[in-house]
C-alpha angles and dihedrals in degrees: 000000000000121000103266131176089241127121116250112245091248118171127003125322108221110214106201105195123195100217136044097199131111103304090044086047096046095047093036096057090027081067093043093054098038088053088048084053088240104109128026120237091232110172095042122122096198084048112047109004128097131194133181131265120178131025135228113005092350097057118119135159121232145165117268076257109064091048104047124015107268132189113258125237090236088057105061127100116196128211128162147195121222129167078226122079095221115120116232095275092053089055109047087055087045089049091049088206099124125034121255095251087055084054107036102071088057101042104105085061095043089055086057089063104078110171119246123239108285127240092225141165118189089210092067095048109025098173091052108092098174117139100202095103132130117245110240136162101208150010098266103044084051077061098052089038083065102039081060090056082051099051102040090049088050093051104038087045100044095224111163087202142038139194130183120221120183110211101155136112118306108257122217115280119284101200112217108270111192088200100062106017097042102092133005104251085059092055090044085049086050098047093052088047091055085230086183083182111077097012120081124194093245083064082060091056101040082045091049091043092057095029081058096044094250114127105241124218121197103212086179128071087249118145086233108127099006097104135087087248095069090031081063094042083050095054088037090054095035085236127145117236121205128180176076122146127339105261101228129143129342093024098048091060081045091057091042092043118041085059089066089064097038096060098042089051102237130154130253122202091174153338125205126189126183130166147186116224122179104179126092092279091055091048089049085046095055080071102096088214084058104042098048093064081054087054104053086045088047096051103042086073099080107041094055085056107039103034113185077199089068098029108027091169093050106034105013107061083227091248133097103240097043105041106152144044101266103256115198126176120181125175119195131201114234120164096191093073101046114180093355094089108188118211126199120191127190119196119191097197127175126204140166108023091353094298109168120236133174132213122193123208121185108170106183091196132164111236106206091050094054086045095052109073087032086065092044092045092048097051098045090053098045087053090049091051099048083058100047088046103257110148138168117029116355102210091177078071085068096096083070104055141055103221098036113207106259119179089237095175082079088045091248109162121221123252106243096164105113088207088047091050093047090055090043078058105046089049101057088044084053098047093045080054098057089245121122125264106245113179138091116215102218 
């Protein structure tokens, strides 16, 4: 390893996850038994993946670890919050995700992580029934309530580093209200006068992790930290952000892809996804409220790949009142199939002289398991940037998540392209590691 200006990785690194459900769960007992030798960590860039550094005579290959300093397995200490009481063993066998001989051997450790009480408005999650929830009278005091879990996990665990993921349910759509979301002193005022309106409780959580000095990750398409307020708190604390919305399933063969079309120039008339869900999330989605803040992260994937601006004959119908490919995302609530979501895509494409073709995608995925290694790589890459000094959105985290920050109040567009995001990746490993950035993003 070159020498960096980045910090080592000394002492324990505390992960603090909202949510105890079945993703926490998964990656939470995926670390404990890796680290026992007794799973893989398959799915996980830091772990398995290797990129180049070098040209010519000087190229090599290596793991993200031996380029940049990066927390150890062994390192990590976990703690939750859940709106259920159930500690983290409870939960994986609740969640059904993972069989009983890939829980067992950790159980003892699982049982430790009991979830805090959780800051938590029904409103925001109508479907969720749990009575583990802190009592607050307003917004603000939700947040100090918080920044006191924070405090007291860091202290009893002796962890000499946090970072907040938020792995919970999707919350209904907070719309962007300049008023309120705009600074930071607007969304303090909002918060002390308990405006329930425009902030969620996930704002409470990202505000309590920076305020804390711990990077935050929203793992859900929440509106949370995706506004120039937190973006603010994030410069003020010297904290890296990441969101928004784990990219999973359906929208990570979207990313990969629509790329493929894209690039062969071929024309697309359509693309429809729809999927069945049974787990927590799905039940939480089957609210419209909820759903609809999925959506809006769901669709954004494909304009920002296959632009009619850019190809009018390919992606814009060449005529005013039809000006795009028809784009359609449904989620549907199944309780049969619990965590193993299941995505169809249709894609009604056109190619030489206008001639139609179809192309069929059904991706029977698990969700938790795909999530999993997202979270841990995630966490282990916020924490690396916070101590390379890296602060605000870290938009080299995109390859991760479906709806990528973009600061959109300058008109920036976000980067979708799953082979665009790799190289946004490889290039910051590179540069923490005192290596050149090589590669062009074109």
């Amino acid at each position: 390893m070159k020498n960096t200006n980045v910090l080592p990785a000394d002492g324990k690194l505390g992960v603090m996850v909202v949510g105890c459900g079945a993703v926490s769960t998964t990656f939470i007992t995926g670390v404990l038994m890796a680290r026992k030798g007794l799973a893989k960590p398959v799915g996980s860039m830091t772990q398995y993946d290797k990129i180049r550094v070098g040209k010519g005579d000087d190229k090599k290959y290596l793991r993200y670890q031996d380029i940049v300093p990066l927390a150890r397995l062994q390192d990590i200490e976990f703690a939750t919050w859940d709106v259920y009481p159930q500690n983290a063993y409870q939960a994986a066998v609740y969640a059904e995700v993972l069989k009983e001989k890939d829980i067992e051997p950790v159980r003892e450790e699982l049982e430790k992580i009991v979830p805090m009480k959780a800051a938590f408005d029904k409103n925001y999650a109508k479907r969720l029934d749990g009575d583990n929830v802190k009592d607050c009278k307003t917004r603000w005091e939700m947040t100090e309530a918080i920044r006191e879990d924070i405090r007291q996990f860091k202290a009893k665990s002796g962890c000499s580093r946090i970072v907040v993921a938020w792995a919970a349910s999707t919350e209904i759509y907070v719309p962007y209200c300049e008023s309120v979301h705009g600074t930071l002193q607007q969304l303090e005022a909002a918060m002390k006068a308990d405006d329930r309106e425009h902030v969620a409780p996930s704002m409470c959580y990202a505000y309590a992790a920076l305020a804390e000095g711990a990077p935050f990750i929203m793992g859900a398409p929440n509106t949370t930290v995706d506004i120039p307020a937190m973006w603010e708190l994030a410069e003020k604390t010297k904290m890296p952000i990441a969101g928004k919305d784990f990219k999973t399933g359906q929208t990570l063969v979207k990313s990969g892809f629509a790329p493929i079309i894209g690039t062969r120039c071929l024309g697309l008339n359509g693309w429809f996804s729809t999927n069945i869900l049974g787990n927590r999330d799905g039940l939480v989605l089957d609210e419209p409220a909820n759903f609809h803040t999925k959506e809006v992260s769901k669709l954004s994937t494909l304009e920002t790949i296959l632009k009619p601006e850019a190809q009018p004959d390919l992606y814009g119908h060449g005529n005013d009142e039809d000006t795009q490919y028809y784009h359609k995302v449904r989620i549907n609530y199944y309780p049969p199939r619990n965590d193993n979501k299941e995505g169809w895509d249709n894609i009604d494409i056109f190619g030489w002289m206008g001639y139609p073709m179809q192309i069929k995608i059904n991706f029977l995925c698990r969700d938790s398991i795909l999530a999993a290694p997202l979270l841990l790589d995630l966490c282990l890459l916020s924490d690396l940037a916070a101590r390379a000094g890296r602060y605000g959105i870290q938009r080299f985290l995109s390859f991760f998540l479906k709806s990528p920050m973009h600061d959109f109040t300058k008109g920036e567009e976000p980067v979708n392209n799953l082979f665009q995001q790799y190289t946004m990746l490889k290039n910051a490993i590179r540069e923490m590691g005192g290596y050149d950035a090589d590669e062009e993003i074109d």
